[in-house]
N, C-alpha and C positions, 0 to 999 in steps of 0.2 A: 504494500500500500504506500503512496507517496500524498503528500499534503496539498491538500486543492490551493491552489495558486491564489485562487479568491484571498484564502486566508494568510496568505504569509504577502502578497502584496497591501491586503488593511492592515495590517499591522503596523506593515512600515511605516507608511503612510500618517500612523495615528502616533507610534511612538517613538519615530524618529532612529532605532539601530533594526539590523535584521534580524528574522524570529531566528530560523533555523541555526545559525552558532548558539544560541543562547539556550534553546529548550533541552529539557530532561526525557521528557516523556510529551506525549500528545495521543489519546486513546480515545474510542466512539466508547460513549457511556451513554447512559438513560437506559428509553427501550431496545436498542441494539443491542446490551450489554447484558440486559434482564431478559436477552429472548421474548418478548412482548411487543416487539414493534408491529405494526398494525398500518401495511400499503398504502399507498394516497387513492388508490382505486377502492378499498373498502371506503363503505357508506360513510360512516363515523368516525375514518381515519383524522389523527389530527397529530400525530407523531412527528417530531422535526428529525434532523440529525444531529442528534446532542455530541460534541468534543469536547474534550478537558485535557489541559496542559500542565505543568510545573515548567519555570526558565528561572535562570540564575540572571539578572539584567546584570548589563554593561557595570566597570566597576565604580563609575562615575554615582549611581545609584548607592555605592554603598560605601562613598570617602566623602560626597558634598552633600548638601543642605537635600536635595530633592530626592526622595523615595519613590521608587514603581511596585505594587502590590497586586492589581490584577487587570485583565482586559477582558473585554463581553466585545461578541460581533454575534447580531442575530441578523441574516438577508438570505432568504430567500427560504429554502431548507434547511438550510446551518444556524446551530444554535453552536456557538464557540465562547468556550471561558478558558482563561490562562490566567494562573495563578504564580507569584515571584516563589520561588522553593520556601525562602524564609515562611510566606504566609501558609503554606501548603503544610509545613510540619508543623506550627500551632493551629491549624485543624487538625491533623490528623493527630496529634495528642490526647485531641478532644474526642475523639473516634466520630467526627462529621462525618455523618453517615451517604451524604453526597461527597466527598472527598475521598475517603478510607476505599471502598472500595476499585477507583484505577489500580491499587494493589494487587489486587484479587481476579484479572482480567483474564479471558483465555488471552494464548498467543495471536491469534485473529485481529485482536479489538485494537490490539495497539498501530497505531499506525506511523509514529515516528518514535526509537526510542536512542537514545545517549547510551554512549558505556555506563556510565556512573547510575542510571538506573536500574540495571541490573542488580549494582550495589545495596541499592532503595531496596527494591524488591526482598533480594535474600536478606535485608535486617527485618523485613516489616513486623515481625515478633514483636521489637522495640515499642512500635506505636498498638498493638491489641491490649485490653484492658478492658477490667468490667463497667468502665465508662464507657461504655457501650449500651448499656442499661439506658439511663436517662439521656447518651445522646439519640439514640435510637425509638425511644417511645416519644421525646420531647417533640421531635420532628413528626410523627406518627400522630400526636396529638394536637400540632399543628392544620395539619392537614382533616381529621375530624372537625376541625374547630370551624374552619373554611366550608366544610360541606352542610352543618350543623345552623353553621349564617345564611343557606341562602332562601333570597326571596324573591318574588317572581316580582313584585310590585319597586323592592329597593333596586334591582337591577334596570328595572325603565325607568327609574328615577335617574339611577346614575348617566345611563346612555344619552339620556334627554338632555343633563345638563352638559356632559359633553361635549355634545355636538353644538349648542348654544357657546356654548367659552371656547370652542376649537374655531366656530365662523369669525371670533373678534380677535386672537391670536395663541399664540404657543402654548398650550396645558404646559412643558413643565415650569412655565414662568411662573401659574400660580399654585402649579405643588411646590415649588422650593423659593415663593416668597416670604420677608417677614412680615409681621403685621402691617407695620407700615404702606410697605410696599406693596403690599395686598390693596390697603383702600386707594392708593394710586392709582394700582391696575383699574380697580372697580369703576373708580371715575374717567379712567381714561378710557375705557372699552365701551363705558354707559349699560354696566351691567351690576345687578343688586350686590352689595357685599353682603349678604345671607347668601347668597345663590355660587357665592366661590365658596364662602364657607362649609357648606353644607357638601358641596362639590368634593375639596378636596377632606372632609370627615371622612364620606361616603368611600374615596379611594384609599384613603389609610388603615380602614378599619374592616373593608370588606375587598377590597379591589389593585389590590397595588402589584398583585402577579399579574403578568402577564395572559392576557386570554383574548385570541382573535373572533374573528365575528364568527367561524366555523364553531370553536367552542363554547362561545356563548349559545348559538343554537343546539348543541347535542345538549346543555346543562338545562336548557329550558325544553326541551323533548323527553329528557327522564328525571325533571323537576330535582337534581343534585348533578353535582359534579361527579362521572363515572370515572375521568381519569385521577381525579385528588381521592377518591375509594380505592383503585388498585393499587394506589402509592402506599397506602395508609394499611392495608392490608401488607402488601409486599415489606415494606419498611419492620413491621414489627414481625413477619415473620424471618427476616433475615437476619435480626436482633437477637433473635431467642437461638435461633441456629448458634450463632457467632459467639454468644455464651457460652451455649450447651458445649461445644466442639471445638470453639477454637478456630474455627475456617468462615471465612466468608464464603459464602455461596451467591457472588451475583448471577451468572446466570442460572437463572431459573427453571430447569431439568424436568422439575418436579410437580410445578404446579404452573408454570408458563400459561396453558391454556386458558383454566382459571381464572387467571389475571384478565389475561384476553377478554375473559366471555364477561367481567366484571366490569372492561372498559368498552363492551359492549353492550351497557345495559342489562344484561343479563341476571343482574340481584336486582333488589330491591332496598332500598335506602335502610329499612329494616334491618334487613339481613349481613349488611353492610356493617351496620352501629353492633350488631349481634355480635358478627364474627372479630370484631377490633373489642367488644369487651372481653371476650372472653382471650382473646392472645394479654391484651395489658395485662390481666392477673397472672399471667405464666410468666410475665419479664422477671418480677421478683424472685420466686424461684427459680429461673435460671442463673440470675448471679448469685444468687446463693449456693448454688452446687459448681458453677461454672469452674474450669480449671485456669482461667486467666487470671492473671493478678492484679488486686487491688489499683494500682494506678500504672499507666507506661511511664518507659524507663525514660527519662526525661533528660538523662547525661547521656545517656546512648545516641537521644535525638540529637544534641548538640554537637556529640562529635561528629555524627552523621552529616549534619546542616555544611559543619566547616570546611570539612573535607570534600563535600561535594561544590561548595563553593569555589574550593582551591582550584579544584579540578577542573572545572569547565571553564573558569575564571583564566587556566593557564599558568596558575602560581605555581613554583617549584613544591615538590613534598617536601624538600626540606624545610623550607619555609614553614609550613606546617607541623611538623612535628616539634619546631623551637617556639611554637608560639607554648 
């Protein structure tokens, strides 16, 4: 597999040095990874091509004032995130359950890898840990929480005002203004300051993922969101595996279909909330039997971080070893 050019030309372009010297890893993740992806020719397809990266940036990033930590490119089918290494192993400390897993990939998924992540790979011991528990359900509970909010009435409210504040200009000018600058807008658009309020309420508290017009219409077809239920399913039962055992299991071998027929409408919102009670009561005992230990190894991670910094960075080992 080689890197869609799409992506290593935005890049440049956005961050000014090129990807390829710099990255570790670059792997298809989401539903390629979970075995669940779902064709753009099926009815309710709404899958992108999810990528995730780790890169060690330029060393100007890490002796002057300016820090680089991640980059998002969503266009077209590609949904792409790169993350700096540094930020990549204070996630996976955390056993970020979106993160932790590039680990765990077949050899297939990976599409560009470094020597030095090989080296990743055979430590990943270092970062498993029964913080796995609450990263794993916290996210899972997320996602319930989301399916749990929706309403058919606050979603046309939202879209109404939308499209109302998109005809006078830019949404994110008044999701990321301060107050101030809010009754600016308001006066300068001639548009209510309740009507941005309530506006940008509405997208922080229910609406701030991402979700095209295709899946707003499957969410208002089976009155919840079917793919925030196979996540929330999938999430906790990858959790309790990764207790019990030890191993991540992202793809999904075992219950793939499942997932499928979940993000196919195929439960009922019921059945949904049913199956996520009863997995939440088994996280607890799984880290209580689990054979992982209490926290990852947190100096392993650091020399791990250094050393792979060295290395791609170009710095002598010796250099490294007298630090």
């Amino acid at each position: 597999m080689t890197i869609d050019p799409r992506i290593s030309q935005a890049f440049e372009a956005e961050n000014g040095f090129l990807l390829e010297p710099h990255l570790i890893v670059l792997a298809l993740m989401g539903s390629h990874s979970h075995g669940t992806y779902m064709p753009p020719e099926e009815p309710d397809a709404i899958d992108d091509v999810d990528l995730m990266g780790f890169l060690v940036p330029p060393l100007r990033f890490h002796l002057g004032l300016p820090r680089w930590e991640h980059w998002r490119m969503q266009r077209e089918e590609l949904d792409v995130v790169i993350y700096s290494f540094e930020k990549a192993v204070r996630l996976l400390l955390k056993s970020n359950p979106n993160i932790v897993g590039l680990l765990w990939l077949r050899e297939n998924e990976y599409v560009h890898r470094h020597e030095t992540f090989e080296v990743m790979r055979s430590r990943r011991p270092i970062f498993s840990s029964q913080a796995a528990a609450e990263s794993f359900a916290g996210y899972a509970h997320d996602q319930l929480k989301r399916m749990e909010a929706f309403d058919l009435e606050r979603m046309a409210e939202y879209e109404a005002l939308t499209n109302e504040i998109r005809a006078r200009g830019p949404l994110p000018e008044v999701l990321e203004a301060d107050n101030p600058k809010l009754v600016h807008i308001a006066q300068n658009w001639s548009i209510a300051l309740e009507r941005l309020v309530r506006f940008r309420k509405l997208h922080h508290e229910h609406f701030s993922g991402y979700m095209g017009e295709k899946r707003k219409a499957i969410v208002r077809k089976y009155q919840y969101d079917v793919k925030n239920a196979a996540h929330l399913i999938r999430l906790l039962r990858m959790g309790i595996e990764f207790l019990e055992t030890g191993q991540l299991r992202v793809f999904r071998a075992m219950d793939a279909e499942e997932l499928k027929q979940i993000k196919r409408g195929g439960w009922t919102l019921e059945q949904v909330k049913t199956e996520a009670e009863r997995l939440f009561g088994r996280i607890e005992g799984a880290r209580a039997q689990s054979p992982l230990p209490e926290r990852p190894d947190e100096a392993a991670a650091n020399d791990l971080l250094m050393e792979i910094h060295m290395r791609v960075l170009g710095l002598a080992n010796r250099a490294f070893t007298s630090l």
